[in-house]
Structure formats: structure tokens, C-alpha cells
N, C-alpha and C positions, 0 to 999 in steps of 0.2 A: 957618482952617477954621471954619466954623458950630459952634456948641455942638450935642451932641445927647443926645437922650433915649431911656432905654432902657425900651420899656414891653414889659412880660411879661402876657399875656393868654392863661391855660390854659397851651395848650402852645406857642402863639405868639409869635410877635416882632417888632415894628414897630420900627422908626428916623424919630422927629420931631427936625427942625429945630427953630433958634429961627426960624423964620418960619410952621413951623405945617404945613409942609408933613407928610404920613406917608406912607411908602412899604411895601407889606405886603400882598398878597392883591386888591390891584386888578384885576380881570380884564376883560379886551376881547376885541372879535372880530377875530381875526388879519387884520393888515392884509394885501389883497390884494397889495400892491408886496412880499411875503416871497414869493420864487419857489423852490419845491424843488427839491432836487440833491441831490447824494452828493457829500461832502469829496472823494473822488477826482478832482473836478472843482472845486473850489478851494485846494487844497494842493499841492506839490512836496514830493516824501520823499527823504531821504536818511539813508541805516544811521549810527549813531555807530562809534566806532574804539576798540579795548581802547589801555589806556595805562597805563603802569608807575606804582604809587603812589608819593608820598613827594617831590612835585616839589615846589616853590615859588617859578615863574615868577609871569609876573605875568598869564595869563589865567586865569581860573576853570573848571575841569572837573568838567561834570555829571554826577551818574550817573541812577538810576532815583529817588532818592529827596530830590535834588537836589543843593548844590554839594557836592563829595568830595575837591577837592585845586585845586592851581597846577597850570598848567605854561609850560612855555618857548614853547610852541608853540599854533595854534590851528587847529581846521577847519571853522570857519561864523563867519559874523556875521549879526547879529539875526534870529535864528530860536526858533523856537518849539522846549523841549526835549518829548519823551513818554515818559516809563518805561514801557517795555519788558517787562518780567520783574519778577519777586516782589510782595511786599507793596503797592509802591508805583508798581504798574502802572499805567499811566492818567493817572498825576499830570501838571501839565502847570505847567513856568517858559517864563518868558518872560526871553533876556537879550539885550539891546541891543546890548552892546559883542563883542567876538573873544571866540570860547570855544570849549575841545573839547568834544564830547559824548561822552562811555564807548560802549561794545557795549551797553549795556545800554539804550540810547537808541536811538528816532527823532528826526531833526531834523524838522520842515516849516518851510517859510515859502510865504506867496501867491504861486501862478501867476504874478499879473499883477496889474496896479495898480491893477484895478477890487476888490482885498480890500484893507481897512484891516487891519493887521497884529494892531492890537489888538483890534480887534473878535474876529477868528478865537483872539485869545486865550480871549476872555470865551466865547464860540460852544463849543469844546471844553471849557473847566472848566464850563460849562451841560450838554453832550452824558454828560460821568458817563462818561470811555471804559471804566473799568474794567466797567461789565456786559457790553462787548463781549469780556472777555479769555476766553480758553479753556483747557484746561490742567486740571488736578483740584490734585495736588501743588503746581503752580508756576501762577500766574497767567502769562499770555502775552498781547500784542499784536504782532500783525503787519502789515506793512503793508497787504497784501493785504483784511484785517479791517477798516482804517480806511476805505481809498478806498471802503468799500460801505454803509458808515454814512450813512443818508438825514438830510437836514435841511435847513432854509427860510433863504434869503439875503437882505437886501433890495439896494435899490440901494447904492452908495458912500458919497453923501450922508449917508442914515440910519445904515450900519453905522460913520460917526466919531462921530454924537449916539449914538450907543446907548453905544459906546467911552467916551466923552467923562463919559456919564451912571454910568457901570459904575466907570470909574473913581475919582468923587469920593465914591460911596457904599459901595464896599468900601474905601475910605482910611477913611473914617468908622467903618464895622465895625470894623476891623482894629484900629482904636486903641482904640475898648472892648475885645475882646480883650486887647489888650496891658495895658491897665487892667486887667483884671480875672486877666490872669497875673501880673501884678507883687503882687498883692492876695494871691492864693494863695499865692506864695514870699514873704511877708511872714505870713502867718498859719502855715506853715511849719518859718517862724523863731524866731518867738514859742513855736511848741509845741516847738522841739530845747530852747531858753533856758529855759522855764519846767521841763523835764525834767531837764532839768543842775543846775539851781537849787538845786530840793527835794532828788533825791535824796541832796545833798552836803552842803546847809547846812541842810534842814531847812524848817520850816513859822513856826517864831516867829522875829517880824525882826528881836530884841533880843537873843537868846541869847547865852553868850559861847563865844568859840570859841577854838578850836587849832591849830598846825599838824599836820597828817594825819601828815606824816612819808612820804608820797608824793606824787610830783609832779604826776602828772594830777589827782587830788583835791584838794589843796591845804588849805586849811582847813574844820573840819566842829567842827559842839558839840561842847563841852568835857566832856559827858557822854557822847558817841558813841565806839564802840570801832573798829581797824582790824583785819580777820580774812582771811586767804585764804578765796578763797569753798569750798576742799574742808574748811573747818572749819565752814562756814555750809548745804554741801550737799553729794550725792554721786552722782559721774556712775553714767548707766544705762548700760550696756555691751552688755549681751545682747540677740542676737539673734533674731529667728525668723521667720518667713515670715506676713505677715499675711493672718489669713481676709479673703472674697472680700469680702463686706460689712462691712468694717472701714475707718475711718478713716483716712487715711493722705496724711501732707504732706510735703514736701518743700520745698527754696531756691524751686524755679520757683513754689510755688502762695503765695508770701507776700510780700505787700506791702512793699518798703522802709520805716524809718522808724517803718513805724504797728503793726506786727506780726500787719497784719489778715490772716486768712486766707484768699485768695481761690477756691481749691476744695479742699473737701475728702477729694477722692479723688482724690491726685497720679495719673495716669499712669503714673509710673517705677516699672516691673518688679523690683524687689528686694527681700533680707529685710531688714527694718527691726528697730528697737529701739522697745519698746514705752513708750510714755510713758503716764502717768495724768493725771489733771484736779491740777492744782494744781503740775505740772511743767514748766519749765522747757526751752524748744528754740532751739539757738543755731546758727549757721550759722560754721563756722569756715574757711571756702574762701570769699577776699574776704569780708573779713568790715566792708570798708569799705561795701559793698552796705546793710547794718544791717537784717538780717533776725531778727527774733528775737520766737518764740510762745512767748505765756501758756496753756498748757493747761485748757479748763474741759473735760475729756472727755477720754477713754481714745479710745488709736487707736499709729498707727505713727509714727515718723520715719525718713526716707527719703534718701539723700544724705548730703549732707556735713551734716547737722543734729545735734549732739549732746544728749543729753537728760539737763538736772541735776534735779536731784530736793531739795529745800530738806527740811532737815532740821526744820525747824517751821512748821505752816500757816503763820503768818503771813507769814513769810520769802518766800513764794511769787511775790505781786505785785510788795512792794517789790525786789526781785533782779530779775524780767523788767524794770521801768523803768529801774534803773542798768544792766542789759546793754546797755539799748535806747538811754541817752544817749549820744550824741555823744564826749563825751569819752571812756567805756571803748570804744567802739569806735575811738577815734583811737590808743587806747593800746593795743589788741590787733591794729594795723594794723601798729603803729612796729616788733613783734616779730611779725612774719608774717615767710612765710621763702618763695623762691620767686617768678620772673619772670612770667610767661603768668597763672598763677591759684595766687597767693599765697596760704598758708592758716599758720592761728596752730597752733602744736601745745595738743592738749587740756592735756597738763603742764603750760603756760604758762597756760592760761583755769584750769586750777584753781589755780594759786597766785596769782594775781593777787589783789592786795590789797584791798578792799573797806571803804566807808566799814558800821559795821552802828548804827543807833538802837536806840533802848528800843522793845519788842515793841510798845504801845500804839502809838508814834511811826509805827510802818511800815505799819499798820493805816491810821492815820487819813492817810499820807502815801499811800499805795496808793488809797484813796477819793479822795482831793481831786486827784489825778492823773486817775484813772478820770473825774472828770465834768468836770475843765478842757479837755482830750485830747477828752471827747465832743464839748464846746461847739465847740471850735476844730475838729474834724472835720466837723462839720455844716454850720460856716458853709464852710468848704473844700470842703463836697460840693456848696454853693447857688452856689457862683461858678463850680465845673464845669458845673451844670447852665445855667446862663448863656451860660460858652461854645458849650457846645454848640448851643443855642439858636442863638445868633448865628451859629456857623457854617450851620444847617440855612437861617435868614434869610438869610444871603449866598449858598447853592448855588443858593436858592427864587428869589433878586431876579435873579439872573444869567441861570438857566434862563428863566424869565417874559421879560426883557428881551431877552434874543440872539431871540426865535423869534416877537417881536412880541406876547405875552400881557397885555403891557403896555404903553401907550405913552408913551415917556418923550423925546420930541423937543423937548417944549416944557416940560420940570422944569429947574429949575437948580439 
């Protein structure tokens, strides 16, 4: 495969070759040989079939959101999948070999031999079916819906250059993607490692150390002390109904990992426990999830969120980053209790043992956490913004190409 280049311009996105070629916002006058029609007149549909989970044959079974399980059995080959119902209505695979499709699927494949199969791939992830779904609660497609969706065909010929061209440039997209997701879950990694690091062994890389005298901690400075954290802090308990315009979070509004808070006025209907700024919110249902807020503001917690309250300002940051590393969450998983949605008991999150520094130490270890965590966030939020980029490039170079917006019969 060509080398390629990734040029970001505003909010745009081109794909250069090493030969110089760019492909990005080219526009032409739609070639006459595109003749309009309605998919109902290039498609054959056929309903997918509900099918019991948990097989492990040897065909792949799709559902809406794509593959979902084995099974022993199959009822189409090389057809085009369509999610049908929820989230990922619209979505469209393509599998070559035997496979079932779920209920929750359309199958299609082409009438007749005058449609290149793949083409009608590219043609429909270009067509965007979900603005066709209906439904308010549940997104829906139906067949009925699809066969009356208008759109421009060319001859045969063209619809395998266009296939042919479609294919070698979202291979090309796809593997920056993949580049730039492997980038992210390495930056990631770096932020659990660098969390786990400080919290336990500290900031000076000479210090001499100890064993903790617990296992998930392991060794920590020889001047550091071990505390249950109900000796370092004390849970909030009481309840009350929070006013209308009051703050109020819950598991669902916090980000994994980062303990960012994503909105701040949960949803969920219930009386909460009222947290202050400088306290402490821990999610102890699946608590392998690793949701856990730093309070800079008064408000509610909501669900299964417990609210510790550190018994000295300082105490405040450095306790949310060892809740939030890795390791005390692997140790408050190991004694979770419970199949479906395992939860740790509070008794057990309060005695748990805890590495504690010299008050200055947690100060300066809370800051250099606070702006390594910013650094490593931002560059995590610029490779997001990346992909996303790249995806709206691949929707844009697909749609342009299936409909003749661009002419690409003679790009290689």
C-alpha cells in the first residue's frame, strides 16, 4: 500500500499519496451516464431470522450492530447486512462468506448482474440510511422505507472503477484510524502507569523504600505511613432530595478512567447524598468500570456513588488519584461480591488499606498528576478529533464518489 499523508486544514481532511495525488472536496458536474432510480429497483430484500445466543459454529451472525456470535448454521451468502432497529440502524456490513443475519437485520443483495455488489456496498454507506429511520424511542428501518429511497446508478463498468477506487482509499483511511486508535490506547496506558506509579512510590526516584505490608501496594517510601482510608476520611451517608437547580451526578454521567464529569445534572430521579467541593465520589457497583469524581463544587450524588469526605484538605486530590488507579480498583473488584453487577461493600472501601505521604508530599503529588493527566488528555482529545475527521473524510469521499460528484475512473 502507498504511503499516505494526513493533512488537517480547518476543519477538513485530505488523503495525499506518495505520488502527489489528493483526494478532498474535488467537485464535478454529475456525469450524465448516472441514471436515477429508487433502490427498490436495484436491490432484493430479504427479513433476517431471531437465533438463540451463545453458539460457536463456524458461520458469523450479524445483528444490527454487527457480528454478535457463531453459529452452526447459515441463511444467505454474500449479501449485504442492514441494521434494522436501535442505535445502529442504517449501519451497513458487507460479508462474502455463509452467515445468519438476526431479526434485527435486512439482508439485500443485487437483482441482477448489471449491480457490482460492491459498489451497492459503497452506494448505501454513501446514502447515510439512518436519516431514513422513523420511530421517536427506537430508530426503525423498513423495507418498505428502503425500496423508495431515490438515488443515481451508473453503468456496470463504472459502478467496479468507482468499487475498485472506494476500496483502495478507505483501506488507506481505515489504517490511519487504526494508527491513530492504537496511539490513544497507548497514551491511555501511559496515564493508568504514571497514576499507579506516583501514587504508591511517590515523586523522588531515589528514595528508599519499604514493604507496605499489602499486596496490591507493594513497596512505598520508607517515610510513608499504611492507614485505612476510614482513618484518612469519613463517609457521607445522609440523604435528601436535591433542589431543582442543584448539581447532581451519577455512574451514567462519568467518564471511565478519567473521572471527568460528563453532565452535570444526572437525570436519575432520586434523593441523593450531598457532597461538597473537596469530596470524594466512588462508584462501588462494578467498580471495575473505574468511575470515580473529584468534587470542586457542592451538589448530589446519585446511584450507586458513595461520598468520602477526607479528613484534611490536602488529603482530598491525592485519595481521588489512588481510588482512581488501577491497581485499587483491581483490589476492590477481587472483593466485590455478586454475578450480574457485582458491587464492593462500603465496610470493605473503608478499611481498605491505603499508601498515606507527608501532607506536603500529596500537595505536590496531586499538582504534577493534575498537569501530566491534563497533557496526556489533550493530546488523547487531538487524535480523537483526528479520527473523527477521518471518518467525516471517508463518509464525504464515498458519498461524492457512489453519485458521480467526483470522477474517479481514471485515479489509481
Amino acid at each position: 500500500m502507498k504511503s499516505i499523508l494526513l493533512i488537517l486544514k480547518s476543519s477538513k481532511i485530505q488523503i495525499q499519496t506518495e505520488s502527489g495525488d489528493v483526494f478532498g472536496g474535488i467537485q464535478i458536474v454529475k456525469p450524465s451516464l448516472f441514471k436515477p432510480t429508487l433502490l427498490g429497483n436495484v436491490l432484493k430484500f430479504f427479513n433476517g431470522k431471531s437465533i438463540k445466543p451463545g453458539g460457536d459454529g463456524e458461520y458469523p451472525v450479524y445483528g444490527s450492530n454487527g457480528l454478535i456470535g457463531r453459529s452452526y448454521e447459515y441463511t444467505h451468502q454474500n449479501g449485504l447486512i442492514i441494521g434494522r432497529v436501535g442505535a445502529y440502524c442504517g449501519a451497513i456490513k458487507h460479508c462474502k462468506t455463509h452467515f445468519w443475519a438476526s431479526d434485527n437485520t435486512i439482508v439485500v443483495q443485487p437483482k441482477d448482474i448489471s449491480f457490482d455488489i460492491e459498489y451497492i456496498y459503497y452506494l448505501l454507506v454513501g446514502l447515510n440510511l439512518n436519516r431514513y429511520a422513523g420511530g421517536s424511542a427506537q430508530p426503525l428501518l423498513t423495507q418498505t422505507v428502503i425500496r423508495q429511497v431515490p438515488t443515481s446508478i451508473p453503468p456496470l463498468p463504472t459502478q467496479t472503477q468507482i468499487a475498485n477506487f472506494l476500496g483502495r482509499k478507505t483501506e488507506q483511511i481505515d489504517e490511519l484510524i487504526r494508527i491513530k486508535e492504537r496511539q490513544i490506547e497507548l497514551l491511555q496506558e501511559q496515564r493508568t502507569a504514571l497514576i499507579n506509579q506516583i501514587v504508591t512510590k511517590g515523586l523522588a526516584p531515589n528514595v528508599e523504600m519499604k514493604p507496605s505490608g499489602v499486596e496490591w501496594i507493594g513497596e512505598i517510601p520508607a517515610h510513608w505511613t499504611i492507614e485505612k482510608i476510614k482513618h484518612a476520611a469519613t463517609l457521607v451517608s445522609e440523604k435528601s432530595t436535591p433542589e431543582t437547580e442543584a448539581i447532581k451526578i451519577s455512574p451514567e454521567n462519568v467518564e471511565s478512567e478519567t473521572g471527568k464529569v460528563l453532565d452535570f445534572y444526572s437525570s436519575y430521579d432520586a434523593v441523593g447524598v450531598k457532597f461538597q467541593d473537596g469530596d470524594v465520589l466512588f462508584n462501588k457497583i462494578r467498580v471495575y468500570l473505574n468511575k470515580v469524581v473529584f468534587a470542586k463544587y457542592d451538589g448530589y450524588s446519585l446511584g450507586e456513588m458513595i461520598v468520602i469526605r477526607p479528613t484534611l484538605q490536602c488529603m482530598g486530590k491525592y485519595l481521588f488519584y489512588l481510588m482512581l488507579s488501577n491497581r485499587f480498583i483491581r483490589y476492590c473488584d477481587s472483593i466485590s461480591y455478586g454475578a450480574k453487577m457485582p458491587r464492593t461493600a462500603i465496610g470493605d472501601i473503608l478499611n481498605a488499606k491505603i499508601p498515606i505521604p507527608l501532607d506536603q508530599e500529596k500537595l505536590r503529588i496531586a499538582s504534577f498528576l493534575d498537569r501530566k493527566t491534563q497533557q496526556i488528555d489533550e493530546l488523547i482529545a487531538t487524535e480523537q478529533r483526528k479520527i473523527e475527521l477521518l471518518k467525516e473524510y471517508r463518509q464525504s469521499l464515498i458519498s461524492e464518489a457512489v453519485t458521480g460528484k467526483i470522477d474517479v475512473r481514471n485515479k489509481v
